[in-house]
N, C-alpha and C positions, 0 to 999 in steps of 0.2 A: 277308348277302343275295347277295354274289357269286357264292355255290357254290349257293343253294340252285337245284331245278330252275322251271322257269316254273308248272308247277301251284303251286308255296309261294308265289307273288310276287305272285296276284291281291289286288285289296282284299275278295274275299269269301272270307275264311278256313274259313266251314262249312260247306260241301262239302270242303274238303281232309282226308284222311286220310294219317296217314306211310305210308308205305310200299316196301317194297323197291327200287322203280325209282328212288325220290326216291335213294337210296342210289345207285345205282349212276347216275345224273347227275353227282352231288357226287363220286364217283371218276372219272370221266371225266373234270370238271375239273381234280382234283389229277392224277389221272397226266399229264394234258396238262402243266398249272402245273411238275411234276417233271421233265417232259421237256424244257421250253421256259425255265426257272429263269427264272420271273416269274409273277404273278400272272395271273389269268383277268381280262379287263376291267382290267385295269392305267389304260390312258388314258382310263377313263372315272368320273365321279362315281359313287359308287351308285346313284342313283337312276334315273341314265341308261344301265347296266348289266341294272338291271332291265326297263327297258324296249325293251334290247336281245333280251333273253328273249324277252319276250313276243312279240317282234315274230317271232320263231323265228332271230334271228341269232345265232351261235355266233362263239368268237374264233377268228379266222386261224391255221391250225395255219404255223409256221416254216418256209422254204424248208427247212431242213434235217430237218422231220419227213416232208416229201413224198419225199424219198429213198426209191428202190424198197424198202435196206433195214428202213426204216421203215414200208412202205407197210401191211403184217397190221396193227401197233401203231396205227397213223395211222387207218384205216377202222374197229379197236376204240372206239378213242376217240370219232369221228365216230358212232358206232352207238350209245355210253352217254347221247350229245346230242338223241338222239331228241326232237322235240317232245313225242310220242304217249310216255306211260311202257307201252303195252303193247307196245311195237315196241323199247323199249329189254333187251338179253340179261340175262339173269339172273348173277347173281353163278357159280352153275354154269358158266354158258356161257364168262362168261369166265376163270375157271381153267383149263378147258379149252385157251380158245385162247391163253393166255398160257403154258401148256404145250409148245404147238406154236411159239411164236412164239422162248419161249426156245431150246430145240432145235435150232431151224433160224438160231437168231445163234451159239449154241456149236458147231455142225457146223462153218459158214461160216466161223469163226472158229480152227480147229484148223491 
């Protein structure tokens, strides 16, 4: 229940359908989880995680994601978190910009 997005986490399950953006939530949080090596909601119970969702709060991305070099990677993430799954990018979208993102840490990095 950690990863799913806040549409999965209501008590009324029939209206929810899976679907793509519910995906691209749940990577949002792992890349985040991947970047920050710890868990999304770590300090908090599940149940009190879920209702951190719902409330539309997201976990604190780390002093060191806020880093300019971070900043593309940082606002992708914040953007997978969407409350709204039609405002959340499409799997497309983000290959694209983790295309651009890579690019510009291997340029920077030469």
């Amino acid at each position: 229940m950690r990863v799913y997005p806040p549409e999965c986490c209501t008590l009324d399950h029939s209206s929810y359908r899976h679907s793509f953006a519910a995906e691209v939530f749940m990577f949002g949080l792992m890349m985040a989880e991947a970047m920050e090596r710890k868990a999304s909601y770590h300090q908090y119970s599940t149940p009190n995680a879920v209702k951190m969702k719902l409330k539309g709060l997201r976990p604190e991305l780390e002093k060191r994601m806020k880093h300019p070099e971070f900043g593309p990677l940082s606002d992708l993430i914040i953007r997978c978190w969407s409350a709204s799954p039609d405002m959340r990018p499409s799997f497309s979208q983000i290959c694209e910009e983790m295309k651009v993102i890579i690019g510009q840490h291997q340029s920077s990095h030469k």
